[in-house]
One Martini backbone bead per residue (centre of mass of N, CA, C, O) as a GRO file, in nm:
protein
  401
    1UNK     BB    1  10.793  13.384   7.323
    2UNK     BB    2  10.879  13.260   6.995
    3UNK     BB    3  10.753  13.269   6.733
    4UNK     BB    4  10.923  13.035   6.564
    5UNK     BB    5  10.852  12.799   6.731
    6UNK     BB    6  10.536  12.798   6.674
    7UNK     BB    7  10.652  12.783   6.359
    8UNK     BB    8  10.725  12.464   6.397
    9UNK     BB    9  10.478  12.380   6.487
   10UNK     BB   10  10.224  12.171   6.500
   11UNK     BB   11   9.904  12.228   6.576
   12UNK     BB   12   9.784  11.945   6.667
   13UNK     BB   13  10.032  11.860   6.872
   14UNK     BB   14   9.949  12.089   7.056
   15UNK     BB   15   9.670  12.074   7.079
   16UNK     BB   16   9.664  11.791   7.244
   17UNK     BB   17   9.848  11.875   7.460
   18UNK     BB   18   9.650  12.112   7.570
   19UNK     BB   19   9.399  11.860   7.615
   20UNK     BB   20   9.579  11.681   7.832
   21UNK     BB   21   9.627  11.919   8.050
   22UNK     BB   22   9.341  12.038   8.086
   23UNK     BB   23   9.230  11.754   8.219
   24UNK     BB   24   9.433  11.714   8.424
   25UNK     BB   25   9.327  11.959   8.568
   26UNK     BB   26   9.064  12.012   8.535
   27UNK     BB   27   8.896  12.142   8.290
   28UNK     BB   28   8.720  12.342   8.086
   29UNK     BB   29   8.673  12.504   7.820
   30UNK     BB   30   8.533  12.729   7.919
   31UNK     BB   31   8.740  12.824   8.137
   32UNK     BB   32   8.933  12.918   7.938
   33UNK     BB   33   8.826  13.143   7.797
   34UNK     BB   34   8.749  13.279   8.007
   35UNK     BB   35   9.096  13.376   8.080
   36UNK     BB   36   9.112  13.464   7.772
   37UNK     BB   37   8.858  13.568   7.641
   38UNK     BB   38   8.712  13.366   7.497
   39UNK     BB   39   8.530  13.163   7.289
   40UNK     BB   40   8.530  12.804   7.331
   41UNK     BB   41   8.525  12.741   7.000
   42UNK     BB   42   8.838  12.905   7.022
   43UNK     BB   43   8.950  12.622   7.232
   44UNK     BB   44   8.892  12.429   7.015
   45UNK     BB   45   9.014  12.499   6.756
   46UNK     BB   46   9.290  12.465   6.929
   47UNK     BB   47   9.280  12.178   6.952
   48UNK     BB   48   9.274  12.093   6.670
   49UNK     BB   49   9.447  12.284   6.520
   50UNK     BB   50   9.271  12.542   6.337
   51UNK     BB   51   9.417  12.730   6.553
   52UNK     BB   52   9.654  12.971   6.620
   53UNK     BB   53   9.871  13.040   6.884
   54UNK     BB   54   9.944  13.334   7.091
   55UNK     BB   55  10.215  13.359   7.316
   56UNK     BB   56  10.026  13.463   7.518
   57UNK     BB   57   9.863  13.226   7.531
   58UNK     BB   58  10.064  13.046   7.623
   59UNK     BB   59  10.104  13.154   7.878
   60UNK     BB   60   9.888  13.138   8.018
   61UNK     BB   61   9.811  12.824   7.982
   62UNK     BB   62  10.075  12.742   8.166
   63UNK     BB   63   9.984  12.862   8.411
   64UNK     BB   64   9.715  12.757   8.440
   65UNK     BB   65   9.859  12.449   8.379
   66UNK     BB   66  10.134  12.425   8.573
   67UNK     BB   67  10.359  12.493   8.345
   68UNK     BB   68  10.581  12.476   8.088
   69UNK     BB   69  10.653  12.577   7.785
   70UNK     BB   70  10.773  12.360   7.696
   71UNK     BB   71  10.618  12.108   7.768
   72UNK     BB   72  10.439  12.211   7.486
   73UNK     BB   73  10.703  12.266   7.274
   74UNK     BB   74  10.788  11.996   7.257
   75UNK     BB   75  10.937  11.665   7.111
   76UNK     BB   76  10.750  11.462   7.249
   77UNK     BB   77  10.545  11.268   7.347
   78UNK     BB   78  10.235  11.191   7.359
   79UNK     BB   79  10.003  11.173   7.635
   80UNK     BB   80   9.767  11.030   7.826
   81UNK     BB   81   9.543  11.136   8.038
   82UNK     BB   82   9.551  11.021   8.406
   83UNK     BB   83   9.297  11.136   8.483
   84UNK     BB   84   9.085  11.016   8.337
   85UNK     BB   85   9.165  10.717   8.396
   86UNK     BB   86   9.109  10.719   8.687
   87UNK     BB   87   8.834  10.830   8.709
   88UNK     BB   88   8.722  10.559   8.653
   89UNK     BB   89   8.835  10.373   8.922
   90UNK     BB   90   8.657  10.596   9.108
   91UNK     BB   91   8.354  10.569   9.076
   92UNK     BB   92   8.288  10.332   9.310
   93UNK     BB   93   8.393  10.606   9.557
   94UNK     BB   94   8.328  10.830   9.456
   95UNK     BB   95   8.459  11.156   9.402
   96UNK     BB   96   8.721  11.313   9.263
   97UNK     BB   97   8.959  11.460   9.473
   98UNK     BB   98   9.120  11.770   9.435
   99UNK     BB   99   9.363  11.646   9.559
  100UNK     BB  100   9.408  11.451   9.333
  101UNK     BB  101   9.396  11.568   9.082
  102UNK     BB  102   9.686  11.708   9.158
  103UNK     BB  103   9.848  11.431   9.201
  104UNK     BB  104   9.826  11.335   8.909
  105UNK     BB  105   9.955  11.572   8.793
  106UNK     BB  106  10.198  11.526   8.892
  107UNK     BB  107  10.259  11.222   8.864
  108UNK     BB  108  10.247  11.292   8.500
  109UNK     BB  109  10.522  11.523   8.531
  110UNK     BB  110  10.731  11.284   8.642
  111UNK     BB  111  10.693  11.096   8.413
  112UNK     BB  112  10.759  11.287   8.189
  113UNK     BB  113  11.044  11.371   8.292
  114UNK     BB  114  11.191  11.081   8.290
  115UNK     BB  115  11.147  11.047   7.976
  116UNK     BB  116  11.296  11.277   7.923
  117UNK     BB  117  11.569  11.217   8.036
  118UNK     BB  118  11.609  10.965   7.882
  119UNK     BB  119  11.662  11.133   7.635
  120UNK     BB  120  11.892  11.310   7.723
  121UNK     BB  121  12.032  11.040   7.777
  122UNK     BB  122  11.985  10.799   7.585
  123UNK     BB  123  11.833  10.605   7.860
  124UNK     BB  124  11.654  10.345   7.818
  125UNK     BB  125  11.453  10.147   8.045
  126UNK     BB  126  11.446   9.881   8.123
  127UNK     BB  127  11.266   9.566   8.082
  128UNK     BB  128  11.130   9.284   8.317
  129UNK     BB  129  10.861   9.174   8.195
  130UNK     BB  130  10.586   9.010   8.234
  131UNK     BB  131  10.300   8.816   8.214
  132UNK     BB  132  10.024   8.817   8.240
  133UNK     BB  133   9.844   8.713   8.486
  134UNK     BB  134   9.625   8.464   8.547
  135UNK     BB  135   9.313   8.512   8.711
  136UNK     BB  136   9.192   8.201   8.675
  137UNK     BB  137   9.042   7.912   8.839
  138UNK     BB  138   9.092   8.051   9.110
  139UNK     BB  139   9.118   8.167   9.397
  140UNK     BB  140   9.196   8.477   9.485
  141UNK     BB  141   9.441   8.395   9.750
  142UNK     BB  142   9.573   8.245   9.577
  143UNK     BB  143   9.672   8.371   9.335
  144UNK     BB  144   9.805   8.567   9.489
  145UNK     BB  145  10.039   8.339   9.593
  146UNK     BB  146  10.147   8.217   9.295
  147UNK     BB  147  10.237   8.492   9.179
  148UNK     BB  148  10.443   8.538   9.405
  149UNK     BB  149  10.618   8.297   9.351
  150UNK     BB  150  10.660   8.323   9.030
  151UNK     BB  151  10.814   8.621   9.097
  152UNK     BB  152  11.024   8.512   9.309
  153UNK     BB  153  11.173   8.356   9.093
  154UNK     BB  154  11.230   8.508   8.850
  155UNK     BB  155  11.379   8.712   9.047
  156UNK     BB  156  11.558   8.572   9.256
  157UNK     BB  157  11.462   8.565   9.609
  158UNK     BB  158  11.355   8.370   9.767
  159UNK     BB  159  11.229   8.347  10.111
  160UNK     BB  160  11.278   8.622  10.227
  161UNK     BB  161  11.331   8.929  10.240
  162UNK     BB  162  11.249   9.241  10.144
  163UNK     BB  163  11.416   9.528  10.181
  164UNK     BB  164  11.453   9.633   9.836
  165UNK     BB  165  11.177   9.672   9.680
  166UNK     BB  166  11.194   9.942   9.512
  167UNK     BB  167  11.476   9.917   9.372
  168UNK     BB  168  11.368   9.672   9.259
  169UNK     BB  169  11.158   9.757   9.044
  170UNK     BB  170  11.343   9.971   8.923
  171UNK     BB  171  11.602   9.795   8.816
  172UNK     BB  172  11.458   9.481   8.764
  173UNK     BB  173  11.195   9.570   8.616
  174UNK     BB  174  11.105   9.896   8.546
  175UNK     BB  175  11.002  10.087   8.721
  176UNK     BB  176  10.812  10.398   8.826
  177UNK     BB  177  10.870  10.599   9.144
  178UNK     BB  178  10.676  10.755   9.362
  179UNK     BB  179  10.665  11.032   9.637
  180UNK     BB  180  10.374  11.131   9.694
  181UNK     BB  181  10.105  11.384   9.792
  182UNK     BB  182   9.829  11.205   9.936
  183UNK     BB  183   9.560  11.152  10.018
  184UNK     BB  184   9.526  10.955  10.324
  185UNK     BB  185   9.310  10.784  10.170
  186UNK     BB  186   9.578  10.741   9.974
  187UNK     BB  187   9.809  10.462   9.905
  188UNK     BB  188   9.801  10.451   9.570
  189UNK     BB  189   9.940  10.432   9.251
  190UNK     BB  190   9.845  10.285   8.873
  191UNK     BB  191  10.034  10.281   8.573
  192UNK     BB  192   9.979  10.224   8.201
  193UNK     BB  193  10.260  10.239   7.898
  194UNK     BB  194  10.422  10.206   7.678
  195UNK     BB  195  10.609  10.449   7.684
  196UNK     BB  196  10.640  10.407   8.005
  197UNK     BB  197  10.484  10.181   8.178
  198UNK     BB  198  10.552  10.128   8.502
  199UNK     BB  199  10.344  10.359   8.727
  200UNK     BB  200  10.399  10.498   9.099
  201UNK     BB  201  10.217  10.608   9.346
  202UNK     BB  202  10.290  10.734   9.675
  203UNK     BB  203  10.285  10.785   9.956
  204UNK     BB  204  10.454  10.971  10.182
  205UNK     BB  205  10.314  10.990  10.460
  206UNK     BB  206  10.347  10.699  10.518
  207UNK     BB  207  10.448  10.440  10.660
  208UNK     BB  208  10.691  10.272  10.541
  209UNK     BB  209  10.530   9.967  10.561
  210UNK     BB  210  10.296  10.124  10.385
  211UNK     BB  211  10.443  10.142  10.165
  212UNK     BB  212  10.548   9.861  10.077
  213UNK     BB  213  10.284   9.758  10.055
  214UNK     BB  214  10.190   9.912   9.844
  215UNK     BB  215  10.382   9.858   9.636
  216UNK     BB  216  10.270   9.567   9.638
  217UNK     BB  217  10.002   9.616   9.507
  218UNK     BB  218  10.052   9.750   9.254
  219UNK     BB  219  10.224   9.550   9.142
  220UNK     BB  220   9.994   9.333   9.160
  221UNK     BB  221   9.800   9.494   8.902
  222UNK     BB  222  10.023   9.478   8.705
  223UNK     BB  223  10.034   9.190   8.659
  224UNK     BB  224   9.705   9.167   8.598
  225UNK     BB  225   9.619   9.481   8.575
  226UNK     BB  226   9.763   9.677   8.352
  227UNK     BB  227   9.577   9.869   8.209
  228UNK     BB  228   9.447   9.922   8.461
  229UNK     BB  229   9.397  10.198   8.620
  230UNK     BB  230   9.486  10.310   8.999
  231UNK     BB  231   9.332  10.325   9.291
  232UNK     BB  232   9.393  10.337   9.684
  233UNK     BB  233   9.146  10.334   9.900
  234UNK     BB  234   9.050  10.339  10.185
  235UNK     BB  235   8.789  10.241  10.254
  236UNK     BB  236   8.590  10.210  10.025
  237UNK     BB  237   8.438   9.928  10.034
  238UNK     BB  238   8.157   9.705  10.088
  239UNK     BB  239   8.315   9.549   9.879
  240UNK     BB  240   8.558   9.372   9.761
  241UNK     BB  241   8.720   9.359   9.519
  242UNK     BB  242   8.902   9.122   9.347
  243UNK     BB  243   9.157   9.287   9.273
  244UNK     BB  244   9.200   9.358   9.559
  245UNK     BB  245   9.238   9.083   9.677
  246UNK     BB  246   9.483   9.015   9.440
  247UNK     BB  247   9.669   9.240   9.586
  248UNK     BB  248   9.705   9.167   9.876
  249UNK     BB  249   9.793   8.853   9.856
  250UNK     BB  250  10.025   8.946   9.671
  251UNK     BB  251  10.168   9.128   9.910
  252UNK     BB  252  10.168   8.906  10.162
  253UNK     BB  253  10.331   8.711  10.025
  254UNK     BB  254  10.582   8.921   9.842
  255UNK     BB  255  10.669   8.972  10.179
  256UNK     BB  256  10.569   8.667  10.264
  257UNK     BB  257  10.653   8.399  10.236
  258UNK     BB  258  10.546   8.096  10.299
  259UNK     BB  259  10.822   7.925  10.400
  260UNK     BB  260  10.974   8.108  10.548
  261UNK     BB  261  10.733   8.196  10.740
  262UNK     BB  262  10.699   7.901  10.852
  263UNK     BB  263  10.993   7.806  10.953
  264UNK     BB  264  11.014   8.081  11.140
  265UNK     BB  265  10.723   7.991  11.334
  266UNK     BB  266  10.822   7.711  11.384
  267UNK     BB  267  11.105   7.777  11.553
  268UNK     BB  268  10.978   7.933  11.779
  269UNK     BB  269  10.772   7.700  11.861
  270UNK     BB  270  10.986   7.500  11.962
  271UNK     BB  271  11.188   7.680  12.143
  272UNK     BB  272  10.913   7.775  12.332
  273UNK     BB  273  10.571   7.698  12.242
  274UNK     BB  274  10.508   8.015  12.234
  275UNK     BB  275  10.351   8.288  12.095
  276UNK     BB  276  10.430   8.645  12.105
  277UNK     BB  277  10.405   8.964  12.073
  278UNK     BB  278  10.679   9.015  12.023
  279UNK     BB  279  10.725   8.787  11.796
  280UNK     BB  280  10.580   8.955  11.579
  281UNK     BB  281  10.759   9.199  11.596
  282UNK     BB  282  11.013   9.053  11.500
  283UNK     BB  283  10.911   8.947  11.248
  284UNK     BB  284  10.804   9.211  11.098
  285UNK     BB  285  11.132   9.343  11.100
  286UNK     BB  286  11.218   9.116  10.925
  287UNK     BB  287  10.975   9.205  10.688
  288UNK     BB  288  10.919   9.498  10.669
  289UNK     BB  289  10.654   9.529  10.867
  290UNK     BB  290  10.369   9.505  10.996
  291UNK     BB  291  10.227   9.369  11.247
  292UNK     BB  292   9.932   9.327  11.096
  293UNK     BB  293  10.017   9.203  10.839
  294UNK     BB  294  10.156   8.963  10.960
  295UNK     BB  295   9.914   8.838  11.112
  296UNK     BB  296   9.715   8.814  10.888
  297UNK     BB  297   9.936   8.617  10.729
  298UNK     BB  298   9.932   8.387  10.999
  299UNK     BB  299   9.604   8.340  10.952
  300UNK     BB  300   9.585   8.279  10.605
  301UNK     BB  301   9.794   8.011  10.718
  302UNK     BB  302   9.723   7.890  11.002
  303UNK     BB  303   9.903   7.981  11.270
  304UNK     BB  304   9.678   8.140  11.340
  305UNK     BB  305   9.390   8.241  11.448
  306UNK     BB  306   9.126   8.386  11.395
  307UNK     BB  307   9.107   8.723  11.541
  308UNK     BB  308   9.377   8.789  11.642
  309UNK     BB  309   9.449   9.101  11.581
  310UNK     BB  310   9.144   9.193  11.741
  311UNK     BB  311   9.235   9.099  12.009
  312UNK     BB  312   9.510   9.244  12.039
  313UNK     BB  313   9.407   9.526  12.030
  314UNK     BB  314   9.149   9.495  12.229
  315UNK     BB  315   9.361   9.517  12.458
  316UNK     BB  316   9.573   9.775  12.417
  317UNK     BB  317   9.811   9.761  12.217
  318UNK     BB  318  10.144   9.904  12.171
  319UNK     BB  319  10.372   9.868  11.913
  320UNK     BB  320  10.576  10.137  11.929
  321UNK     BB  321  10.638  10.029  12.233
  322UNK     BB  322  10.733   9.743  12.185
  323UNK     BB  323  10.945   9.845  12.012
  324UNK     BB  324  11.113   9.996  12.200
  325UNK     BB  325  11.158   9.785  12.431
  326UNK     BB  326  11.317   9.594  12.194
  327UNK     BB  327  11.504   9.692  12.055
  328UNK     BB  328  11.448   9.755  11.729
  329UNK     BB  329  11.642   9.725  11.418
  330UNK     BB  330  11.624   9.942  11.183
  331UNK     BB  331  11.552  10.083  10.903
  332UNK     BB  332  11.583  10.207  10.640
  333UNK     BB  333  11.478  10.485  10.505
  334UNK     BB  334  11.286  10.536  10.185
  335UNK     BB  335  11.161  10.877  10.065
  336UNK     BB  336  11.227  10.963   9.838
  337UNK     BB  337  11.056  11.074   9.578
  338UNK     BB  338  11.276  11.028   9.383
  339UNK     BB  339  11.448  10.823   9.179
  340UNK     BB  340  11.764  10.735   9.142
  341UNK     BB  341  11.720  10.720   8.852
  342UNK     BB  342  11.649  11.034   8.801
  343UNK     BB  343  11.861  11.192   8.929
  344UNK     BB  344  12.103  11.094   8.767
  345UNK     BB  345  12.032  11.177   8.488
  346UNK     BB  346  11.996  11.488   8.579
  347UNK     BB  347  12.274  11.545   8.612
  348UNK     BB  348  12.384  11.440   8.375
  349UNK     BB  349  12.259  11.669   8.214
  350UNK     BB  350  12.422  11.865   8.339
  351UNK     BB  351  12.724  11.787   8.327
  352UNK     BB  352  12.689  11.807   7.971
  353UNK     BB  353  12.485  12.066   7.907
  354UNK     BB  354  12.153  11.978   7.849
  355UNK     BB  355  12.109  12.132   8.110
  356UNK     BB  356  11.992  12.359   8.321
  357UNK     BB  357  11.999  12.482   8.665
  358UNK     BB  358  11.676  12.535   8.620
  359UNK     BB  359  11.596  12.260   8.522
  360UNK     BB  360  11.721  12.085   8.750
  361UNK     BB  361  11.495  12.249   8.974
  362UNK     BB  362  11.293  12.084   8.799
  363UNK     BB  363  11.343  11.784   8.813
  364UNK     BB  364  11.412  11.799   9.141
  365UNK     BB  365  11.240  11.990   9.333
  366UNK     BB  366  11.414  12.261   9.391
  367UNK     BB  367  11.606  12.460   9.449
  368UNK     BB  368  11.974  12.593   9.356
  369UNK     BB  369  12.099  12.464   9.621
  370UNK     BB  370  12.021  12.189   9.607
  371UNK     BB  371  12.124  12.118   9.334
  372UNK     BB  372  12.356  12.108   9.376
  373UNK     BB  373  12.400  11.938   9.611
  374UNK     BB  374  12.333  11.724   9.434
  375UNK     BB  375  12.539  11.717   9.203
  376UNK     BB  376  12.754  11.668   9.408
  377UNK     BB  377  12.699  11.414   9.528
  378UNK     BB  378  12.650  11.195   9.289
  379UNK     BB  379  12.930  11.250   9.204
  380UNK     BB  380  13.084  11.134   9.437
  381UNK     BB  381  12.986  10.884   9.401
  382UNK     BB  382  13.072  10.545   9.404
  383UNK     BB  383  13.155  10.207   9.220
  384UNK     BB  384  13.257   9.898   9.241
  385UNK     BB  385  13.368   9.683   8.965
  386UNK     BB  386  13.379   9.354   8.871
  387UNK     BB  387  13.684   9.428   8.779
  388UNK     BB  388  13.765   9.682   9.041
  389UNK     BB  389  13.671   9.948   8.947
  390UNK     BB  390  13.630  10.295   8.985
  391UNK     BB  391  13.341  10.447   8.938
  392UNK     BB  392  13.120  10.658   8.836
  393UNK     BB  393  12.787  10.700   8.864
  394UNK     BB  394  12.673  10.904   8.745
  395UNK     BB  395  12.762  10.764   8.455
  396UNK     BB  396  12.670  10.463   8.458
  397UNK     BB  397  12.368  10.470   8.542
  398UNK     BB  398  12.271  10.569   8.240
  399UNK     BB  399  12.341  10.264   8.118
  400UNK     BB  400  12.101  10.116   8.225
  401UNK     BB  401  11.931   9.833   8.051
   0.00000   0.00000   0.00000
């Protein structure tokens, strides 16, 4: 580390970036001292600005805190550590788990890298935000299907399937995605900042169709109480918070309107007589989502009895078996980590020479031989333009606003 880069830097704003990373990691003043082998309150002052680190003093910190110099020493602007923010969502489930603060330190990571290259490559991302929607004077399930209809409107959905969800929301509405390691019993984070914007963590672990219900549970969170970030843990209420129904429900809405969901139940109904298990399944498949989801939706829309599918269950029925029996055509799995617009930036910035190999292995998480592949693959596709021209799809991507 050169001494000239830190004598350019504010100590305030240094300070206050250490504070926000040491955080993020979960560390206290006083971890930090011990590792540095000096007293802590050399470690505030150094964080409030009143004290110069010295160049070892920041490898080290950088090493401890899981970072690159650079993250520490770069003119981006300061986030607040979404540890903190977290860590209220999460007070009345019980402490939070180790393995879950590495994941938020991860998505706060991934989130200033996206901002970092949309700044390295001037383009910023559009926002296509409605205002939060009132969640008063309806009971909690309406609300929750009444904003889904007029999220389908604004966005002109119709009534079909969002079979392209999550880039329906990277693209069109303006959020950030991404597929992160999270423990099993956590599907899904949601943070927002004027920064960042709307920004989702999702289980990656978990099966398409659970990810694409998160993604739409935390988009519901989104439209509703923007500002207060989200952990979603399975099973860990004894009464289920409002805001927990009223994203589920909008979840269920938004992946199955009711118009659509009921003509396509009763157009079976009326040429066979009687919905079977398998007409679950393919309805389930038609709307990429779980058989269980299906269910529950068709339950709650009263086109089925209620506690059809504890039934359906305790019955032995085996959904997998039956997907497979029915050889129900596949839907493409996205899987992908990093949202596709996060990509073509980081390649972007390499092919113009503002980011190195080595910095491009950093921004895309993978080795230097992927990361060619990379930047080969995304180079080479093109996509005609409305006046009929072929065009490089990594130029023209960094330009959507």
């Amino acid at each position: 580390m050169q001494q000239h880069v830190l004598g350019k830097m504010d100590p305030k704003i240094l300070g206050q970036r250490l504070q926000d990373v040491r955080k993020a990691r979960g560390l206290t003043q006083q971890d930090v001292a011990k590792e540095l082998d000096v007293a802590r309150t050399t470690i505030t002052a150094l964080e409030k600005g009143e004290r110069k680190i010295q160049p070892n003093e920041l490898v080290t910190l950088a090493r401890l805190y899981g970072r690159e110099i650079s993250d520490l020493v770069s003119n981006r602007p300061i986030l607040g550590s979404f540890a903190v923010q977290f860590r209220s969502s999460v007070i009345n489930t019980g402490p939070i788990q180790p393995k879950l603060e590495q994941a938020v330190d991860e998505f706060q990571q991934l989130c200033e890298d996206y901002l970092n290259l949309e700044e390295i490559c001037n383009s910023p991302m559009s926002r296509n935000y409605p205002q939060e929607y009132s969640i008063n004077g309806l009971e909690v399930e309406q609300l929750g299907d009444d904003i889904a209809t007029s999220e389908r409107h604004r966005l002109a959905l119709g009534d079909g399937p969002v079979l392209n969800l999550r880039e329906l929301l990277e693209n069109d509405v303006g959020t950030r995605i991404f597929y992160i390691k999270l423990p099993p019993n956590v599907s899904g984070m949601f943070t927002f900042s004027e920064q960042l914007g709307g920004c989702f963590a999702i289980n990656i672990n978990h099966p398409e169709e659970r990810r694409r219900w998160s993604t739409a549970h935390e988009y519901g969170h989104f439209l509703t109480h923007r500002f207060q970030s989200e952990v979603s843990i399975l099973l860990a209420y004894d009464r289920v918070p409002a805001s927990e129904r009223i994203a589920d429900a909008f979840a269920g809405a938004f992946l199955m309107p009711a118009t659509g969901l009921r003509h396509r139940f009763n157009d079976i109904r009326l040429h066979k007589g009687s919905i079977t298990s398998a007409d679950l399944c393919r309805l389930a498949n038609y709307y990429f989502v779980s058989v269980e989801a299906l269910a529950l939706r068709l339950e709650a829309l009263h086109l089925i009895t209620s506690g059809s599918w504890v039934r359906l269950k305790e019955s032995g029925f085996k959904v997998r078996e039956a997907q497979e029996i029915l050889k129900l055509e596949p839907h493409p799995i996205m899987d992908q980590a990093l949202p596709l617009r996060y990509q073509y930036l980081a390649v972007e910035a390499f092919q113009r020479g503002d980011i190195s190999e080595g910095q491009l292995t950093k921004f895309l998480r993978v080795d230097r031989v992927e990361a060619r592949r990379t930047a080969e693959r995304l180079s080479c596709q093109t996509h005609v333009s409305e006046g009929g021209e072929i065009a490089s799809l990594a130029v023209d991507f960094t330009k959507i606003a």
